[in-house]
N, C-alpha and C positions, 0 to 999 in steps of 0.2 A: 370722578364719580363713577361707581362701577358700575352702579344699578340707577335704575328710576326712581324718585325721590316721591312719587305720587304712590297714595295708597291703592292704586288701582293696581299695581304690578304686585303688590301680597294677595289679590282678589284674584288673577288670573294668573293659570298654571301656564305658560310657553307654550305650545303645542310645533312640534317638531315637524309633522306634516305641510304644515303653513310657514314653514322655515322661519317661526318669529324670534326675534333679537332686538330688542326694543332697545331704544336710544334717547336718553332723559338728560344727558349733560349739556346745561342751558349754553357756554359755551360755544362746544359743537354746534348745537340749534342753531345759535346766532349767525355760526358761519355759512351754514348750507343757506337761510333767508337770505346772507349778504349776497352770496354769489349767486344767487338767483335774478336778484336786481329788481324786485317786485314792486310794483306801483299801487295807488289804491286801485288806478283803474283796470288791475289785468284780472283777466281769470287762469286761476292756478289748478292743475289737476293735480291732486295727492293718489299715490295708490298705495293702499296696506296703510293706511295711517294710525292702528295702531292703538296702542293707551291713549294716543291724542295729545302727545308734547309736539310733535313738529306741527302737528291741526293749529295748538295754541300759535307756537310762533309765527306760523302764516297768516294766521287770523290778523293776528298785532299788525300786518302791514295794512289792511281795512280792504284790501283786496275780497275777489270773491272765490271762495274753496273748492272744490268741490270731491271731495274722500270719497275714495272707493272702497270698501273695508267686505273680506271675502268673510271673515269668521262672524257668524250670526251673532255669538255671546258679546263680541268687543264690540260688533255694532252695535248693539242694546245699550251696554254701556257708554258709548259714545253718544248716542242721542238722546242720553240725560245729562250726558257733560255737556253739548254744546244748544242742549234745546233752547238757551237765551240769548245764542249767538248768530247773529241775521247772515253774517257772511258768510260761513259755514254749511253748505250743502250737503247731507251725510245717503251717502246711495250704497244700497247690499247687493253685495255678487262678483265674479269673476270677472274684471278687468279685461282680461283679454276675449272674455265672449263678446263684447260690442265694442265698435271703434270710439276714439276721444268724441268725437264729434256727436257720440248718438248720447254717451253721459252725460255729455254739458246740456244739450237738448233737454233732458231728463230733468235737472235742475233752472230750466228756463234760459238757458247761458250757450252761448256762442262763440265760436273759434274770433279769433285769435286767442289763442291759452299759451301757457308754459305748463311743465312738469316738473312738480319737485316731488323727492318719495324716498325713503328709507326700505327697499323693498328686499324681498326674499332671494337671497345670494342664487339658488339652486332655478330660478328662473330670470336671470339677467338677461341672457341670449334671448329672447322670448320678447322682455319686454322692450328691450333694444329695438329687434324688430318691428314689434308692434307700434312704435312708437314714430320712428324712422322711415315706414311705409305709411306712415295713416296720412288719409288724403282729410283734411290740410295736416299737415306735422304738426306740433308745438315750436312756437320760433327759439324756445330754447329749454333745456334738458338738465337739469341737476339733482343726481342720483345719488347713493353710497351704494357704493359695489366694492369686493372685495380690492384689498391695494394688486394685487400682483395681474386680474383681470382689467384695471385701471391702467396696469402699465402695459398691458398687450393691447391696448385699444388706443394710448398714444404712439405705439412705434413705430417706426419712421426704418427706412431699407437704411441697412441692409437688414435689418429684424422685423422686416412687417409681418404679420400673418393676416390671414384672410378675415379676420373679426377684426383688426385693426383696419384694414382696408376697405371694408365692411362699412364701416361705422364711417367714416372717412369721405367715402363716397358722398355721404350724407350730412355731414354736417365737421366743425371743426371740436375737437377732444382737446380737454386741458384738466389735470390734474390741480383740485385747491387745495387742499390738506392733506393729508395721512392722520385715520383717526385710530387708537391702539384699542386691540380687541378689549382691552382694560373698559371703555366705555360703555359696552352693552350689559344686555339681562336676558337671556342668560349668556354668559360671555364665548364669544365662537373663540375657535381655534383660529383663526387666521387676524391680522389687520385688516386695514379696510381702508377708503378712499374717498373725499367728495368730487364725482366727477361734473363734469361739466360741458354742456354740449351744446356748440351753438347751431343750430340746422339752418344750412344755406336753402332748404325751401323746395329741392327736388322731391320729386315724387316719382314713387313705384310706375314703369311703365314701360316699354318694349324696350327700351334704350337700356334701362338699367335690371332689366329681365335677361339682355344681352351680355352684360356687363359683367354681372356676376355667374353668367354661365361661363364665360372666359377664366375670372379669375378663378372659379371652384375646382375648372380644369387644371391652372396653373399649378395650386396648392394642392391639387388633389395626389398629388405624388412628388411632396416638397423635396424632399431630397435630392431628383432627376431633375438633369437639364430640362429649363422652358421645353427645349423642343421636343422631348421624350416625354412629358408631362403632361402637353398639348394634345400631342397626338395618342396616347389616350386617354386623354378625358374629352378629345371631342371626336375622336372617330376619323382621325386625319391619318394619311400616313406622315414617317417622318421627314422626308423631302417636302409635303404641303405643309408639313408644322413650321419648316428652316424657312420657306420663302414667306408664309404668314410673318412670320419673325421678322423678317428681311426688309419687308415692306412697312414695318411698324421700326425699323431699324434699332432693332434690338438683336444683341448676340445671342443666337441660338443657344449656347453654350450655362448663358445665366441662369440662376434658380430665381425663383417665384419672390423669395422674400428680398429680394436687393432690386424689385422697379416701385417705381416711383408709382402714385395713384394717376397721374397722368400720364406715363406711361403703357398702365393698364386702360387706360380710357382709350389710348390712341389704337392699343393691340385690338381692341372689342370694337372699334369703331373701322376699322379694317376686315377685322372678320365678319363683319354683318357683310359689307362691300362685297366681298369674295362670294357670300351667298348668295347674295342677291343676282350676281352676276354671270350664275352659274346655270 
């Protein structure tokens, strides 16, 4: 199915700005609900939901919704499609201006949630973030993001990059399908991915403000040895960068993308030491 089968997608024109690519193959539907693992009892956050096919198949689990939908016109029309639907919570506005926890609020609903969403490729990084810092997280994440950002966010050293690590930190990445750009409306240039994220429950906070100021140094000049890359990105000379290394007993010599996430944890948990001791 290449397009949406609902008359709502001959009603509304794409709008490019809102990066919409709408996704109607019941199929596909079926699989992002499956690996989402929805009970009736959870509540699910949708974001960009859209013509309202993946709204439908969430709804179908009797769970509770709650759609964030930014375009005024689709929410219009969404709150005629779902005004006879109790489970379906429909809220207008930009997603990233308020955290999960103050929408649910909004709809009378309370964390513990998941996130499932079909959302706009040109802000994945964003809502990553957003989603992976929010105090409480979502205990689990099932997105469509581009296939090839999919595969930078499960790799494993020696090809990590700092969104792989990133993400990692925070939760564990698992690739469910590969879905062909053939699927959407209007059809992107690229494939695409259902990813899947189960968040071990850390949250944003001196430790991991630590953490990722280390790794940004690492990668911040991927090509150069750890200890050249260190030392500037954090203002070290290269003899503090070799024995920082040293002491985390890592070969100064390495690059960024072959340590391990625990490796990075043991580096950033030594560099605070060093501060502090200073």
């Amino acid at each position: 199915m290449s397009a949406p089968s609902s008359q709502r997608a001959a009603q509304h024109l794409p709008r490019k700005r809102f990066g919409q690519n709408f996704l109607a193959d019941r199929n596909i539907l079926a699989k992002i609900v499956r690996a989402a693992e929805i009970s009736p009892t959870d509540v699910v956050l949708e974001i960009g939901p859209g013509l309202g096919d993946l709204t439908h198949a969430l709804a179908a689990t009797h769970a509770q919704i709650v759609a964030v939908e930014l375009d005024r016109d689709l929410f219009k029309t969404l709150g005629a499609e779902f005004a006879a639907t109790s489970n379906v919570h429909l809220l207008q506005g930009d997603v990233l201006s308020r955290s999960p926890a103050e929408w649910l609020a909004q709809a009378n609903l309370a964390p513990p949630y998941l996130v499932v969403a079909n959302i706009p490729y040109y802000i994945t990084s964003a809502i990553l973030r957003y989603l992976l810092e929010a105090n409480p997280p979502p205990a689990r994440i099932v997105l469509m993001v581009q296939k090839q950002v999919a595969h930078q966010i499960i790799a494993q050293p020696p090809n990590a990059t700092l969104l792989s690590i990133s993400v990692q930190y925070y939760g564990t990445p698992r690739i469910i399908d590969i879905v062909p750009a053939g699927a959407f409306y209007p059809r992107p240039k690229v494939d695409s991915a259902i990813l899947r994220i189960d968040v071990a429950g850390s949250q944003a906070d001196e430790a991991s403000a630590r953490f990722f100021r280390v790794a940004r140094a690492g990668f911040g000049a991927k090509r150069k040895q750890l200890r050249n890359a260190l030392a500037n990105g954090l203002s070290l000379t290269a003899d503090d960068a070799s024995r920082l290394l040293a002491r985390a007993e890592i070969d100064p010599a390495r690059r960024a993308e072959t340590l391990t996430l625990v490796e990075w944890k043991r580096l950033a948990g030594i560099y605070q030491a060093t501060r502090t001791s200073e």
